[in-house]
Every structure is written in C-alpha cells, then in structure tokens.
N, C-alpha and C positions, 0 to 999 in steps of 0.2 A: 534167412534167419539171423545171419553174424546182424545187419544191418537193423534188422529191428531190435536186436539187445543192444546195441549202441543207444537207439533212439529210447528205447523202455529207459534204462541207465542214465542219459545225461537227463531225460525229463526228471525223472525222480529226483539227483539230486539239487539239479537247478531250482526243485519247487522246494524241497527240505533242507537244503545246505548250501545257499548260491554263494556263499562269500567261505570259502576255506580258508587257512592260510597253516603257513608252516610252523611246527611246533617247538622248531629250536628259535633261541632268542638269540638276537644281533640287534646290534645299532647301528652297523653299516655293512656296506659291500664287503668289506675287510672283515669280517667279524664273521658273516656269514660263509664265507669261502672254507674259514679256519673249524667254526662249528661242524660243517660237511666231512670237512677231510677226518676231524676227530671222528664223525659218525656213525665210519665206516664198522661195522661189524659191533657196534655200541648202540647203546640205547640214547632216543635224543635226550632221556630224564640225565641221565648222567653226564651227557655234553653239556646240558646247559645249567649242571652244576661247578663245569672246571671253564665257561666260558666267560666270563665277566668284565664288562668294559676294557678294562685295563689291559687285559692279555693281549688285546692288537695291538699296544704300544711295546711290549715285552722284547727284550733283546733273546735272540736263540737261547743263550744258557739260562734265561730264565722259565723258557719253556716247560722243559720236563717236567718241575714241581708242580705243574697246574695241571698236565695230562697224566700224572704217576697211574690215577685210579682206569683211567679208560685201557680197552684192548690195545696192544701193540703201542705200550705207549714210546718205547725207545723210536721204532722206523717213524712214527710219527711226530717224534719232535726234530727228528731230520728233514721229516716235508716240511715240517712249517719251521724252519729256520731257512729252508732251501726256498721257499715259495716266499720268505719278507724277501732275503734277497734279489733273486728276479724279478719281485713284483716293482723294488726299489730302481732296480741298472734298466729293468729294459722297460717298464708301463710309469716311471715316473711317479710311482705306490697308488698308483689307481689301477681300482681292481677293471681290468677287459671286461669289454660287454660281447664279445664272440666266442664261441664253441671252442674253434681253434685256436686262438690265443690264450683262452682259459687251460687250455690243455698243453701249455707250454709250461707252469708253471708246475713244481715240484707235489707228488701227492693226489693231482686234480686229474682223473680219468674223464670218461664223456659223462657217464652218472652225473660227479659232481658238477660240470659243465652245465649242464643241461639245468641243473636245479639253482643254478646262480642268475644264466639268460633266465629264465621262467619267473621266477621270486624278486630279482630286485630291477631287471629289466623288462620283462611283461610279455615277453618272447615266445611264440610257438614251440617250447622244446620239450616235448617229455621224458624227465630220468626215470629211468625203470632201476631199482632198487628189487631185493628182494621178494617184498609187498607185491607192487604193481605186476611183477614178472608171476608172481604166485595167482595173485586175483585175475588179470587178464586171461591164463590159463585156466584156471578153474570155469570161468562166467563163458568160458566158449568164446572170446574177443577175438582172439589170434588164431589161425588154424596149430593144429598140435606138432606140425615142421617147424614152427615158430620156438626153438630150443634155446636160443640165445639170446638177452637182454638186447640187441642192437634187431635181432628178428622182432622180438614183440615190440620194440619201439617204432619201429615201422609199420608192422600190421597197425597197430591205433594210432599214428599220425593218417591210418588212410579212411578210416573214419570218424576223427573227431573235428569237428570247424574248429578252423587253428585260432579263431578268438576264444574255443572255451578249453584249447589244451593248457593254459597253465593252471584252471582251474579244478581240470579232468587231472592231473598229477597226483595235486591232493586228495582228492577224493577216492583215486585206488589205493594211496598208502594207506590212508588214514582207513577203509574200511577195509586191509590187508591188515591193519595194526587191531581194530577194537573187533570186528566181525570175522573177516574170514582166515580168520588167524593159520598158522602152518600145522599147529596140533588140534584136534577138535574143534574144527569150524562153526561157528555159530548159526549152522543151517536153518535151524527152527524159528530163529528169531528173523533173519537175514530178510531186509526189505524187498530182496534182487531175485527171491529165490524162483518167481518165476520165470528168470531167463539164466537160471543157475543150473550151465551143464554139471558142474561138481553135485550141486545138489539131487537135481533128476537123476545120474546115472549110481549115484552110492547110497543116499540117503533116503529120499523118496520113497512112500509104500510103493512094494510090487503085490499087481494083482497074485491074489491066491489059487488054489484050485477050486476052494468053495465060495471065491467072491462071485461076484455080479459080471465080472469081466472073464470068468472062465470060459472055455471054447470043450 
C-alpha cells in the first residue's frame, strides 16, 4: 500500500506540477542559506520581506535592523553574523555544497542543509520541515514509529527515485502549506485524497446503520 501512494503521489504531481520551486527569493547560494536560517519558525512571506539583495553584503551590526520583524530575531542575528564569519575563515565565503560542512556553519541544522544541497545544488536531500513531517504522516508515507523529522526523512528517501527527491521536497511543503495545512485540512478538495490515510480514517463518510453497507 506505502508503495502505491508514493507511486499515486509522484504521478500526480509530475503530471500537474513537474517544475516546483522554493518560494523564498535569493540571488545566490549566500542569500539563500541566510533566507532558511531566518525561516525557521517564520513565514517565507515575511523572510522575503527583510531579505533583499543587499543583506548578503551586510556587516553583523547591520543585521538586526533587517530581521527586527521575524521570530527570534536577536539568536538570529548571532547565526548569521556567526555563519558570514565562518563562511569567510574556513569555505573562502562560498557557500559548501555538503550536508556536513553546511552544518558547520552557525544557525544551519540538517533541515536547512538538506534545503541548500537540494535548491542550489540539485542533490538528493530531503528537508523535512514542519509541512513535509505533517503531510508524510497524514498521506500514510512513513509508518507511525517514524516520530522524528530525520525518521520520516529516511522513510521517503526509501521510496522516492533520488532524481525526483528535490522535486518531491517541494511538493510536500508546498501541499503542507496551501492543502493539508496543520488546522483544518483541506480534505474535500485534496487531489491525494485517495491515498489520504488522514482523510480515510477522520474524515471520510463511515457507513451507517441504514446505509447499503450495513451488516
């Protein structure tokens, strides 16, 4: 069953949506690393109000004034004054194209690791975010031991072809973000719903006493 909702899923949206792409804006590696790290627990509308060219050239103390409005903006203008300098002493200010070396730098967990290889390198890596870890679980992708973002990142690296995982990223944010949101899921509409365990098991008529299906 897992395996034919992968296969239902990626057909779908390879036929409706083959070209996704991320909805924060950057003009480069550096720009998108800085978008991420602000994203965390923010909306991308509002990162990619305080992100703007210019802020990758920005000296740490000019930081803050540009992240004042997002969540947690003080720890965050420490990552990203911590993460120019590292990025400067130890990569030469080019941003790593690997996991672990991304996760060297101040701020940048595997999530955002995973979403920089994926977007500006082309990388087999899926970040699971709140979205993907909620949609995964609901659509029945991952079994339900799968509790932890680095669990469900591995349950769907084992069945997505790792040429369509940067593409499968986007496509559970994005239908974690507009459809199967965390309050009142858009079940009714949901293209997926026929391999939608959230849907079958909560939402779904159940037969009646007086339907067609009583015993």
């Amino acid at each position: 069953m897992r395996k034919a909702r992968f296969a239902f899923l990626l057909d779908y949206f390879l036929t409706h949506f083959p070209a996704p792409e991320t909805e924060l804006h950057y003009a480069s590696a550096y720009e998108l690393v800085v978008a991420v790290v602000l994203s965390a627990q923010c909306t991308d509308k509002r990162v990619n109000l305080v992100t703007p060219a210019h802020l990758a050239a920005a000296t740490p103390e000019e930081v803050f004034p540009f992240i004042r409005s997002v969540s947690y903006p003080n720890n965050k203008a420490k990552h990203l004054a911590g993460l120019g300098r590292v990025l400067t002493a130890e990569f030469g200010g080019e941003v790593p194209a690997t996991i672990d070396e991304l996760q060297r730098l101040p701020g940048v967990g595997r999530k955002t690791a995973n979403v920089v290889v994926s977007v500006i390198y082309n990388q087999p890596a899926m970040a699971v975010d709140t979205h993907v870890f909620r949609v995964s679980r609901r659509l029945g992708l991952v079994p339900g031991t799968a509790t932890t973002p680095l669990a469900v990142e591995k349950g769907l690296m084992r069945h997505i072809p790792l040429a369509l995982v940067p593409r499968a990223h986007h496509w559970l944010i994005l239908h974690g973000r507009y459809t199967c949101v965390a309050r009142s899921p858009k079940c009714g509409v949901c293209p997926l719903q026929g391999v939608y365990a959230f849907y079958t098991k909560n939402v779904a008529p159940k037969p009646t006493a007086s339907g067609p299906d009583a015993r």
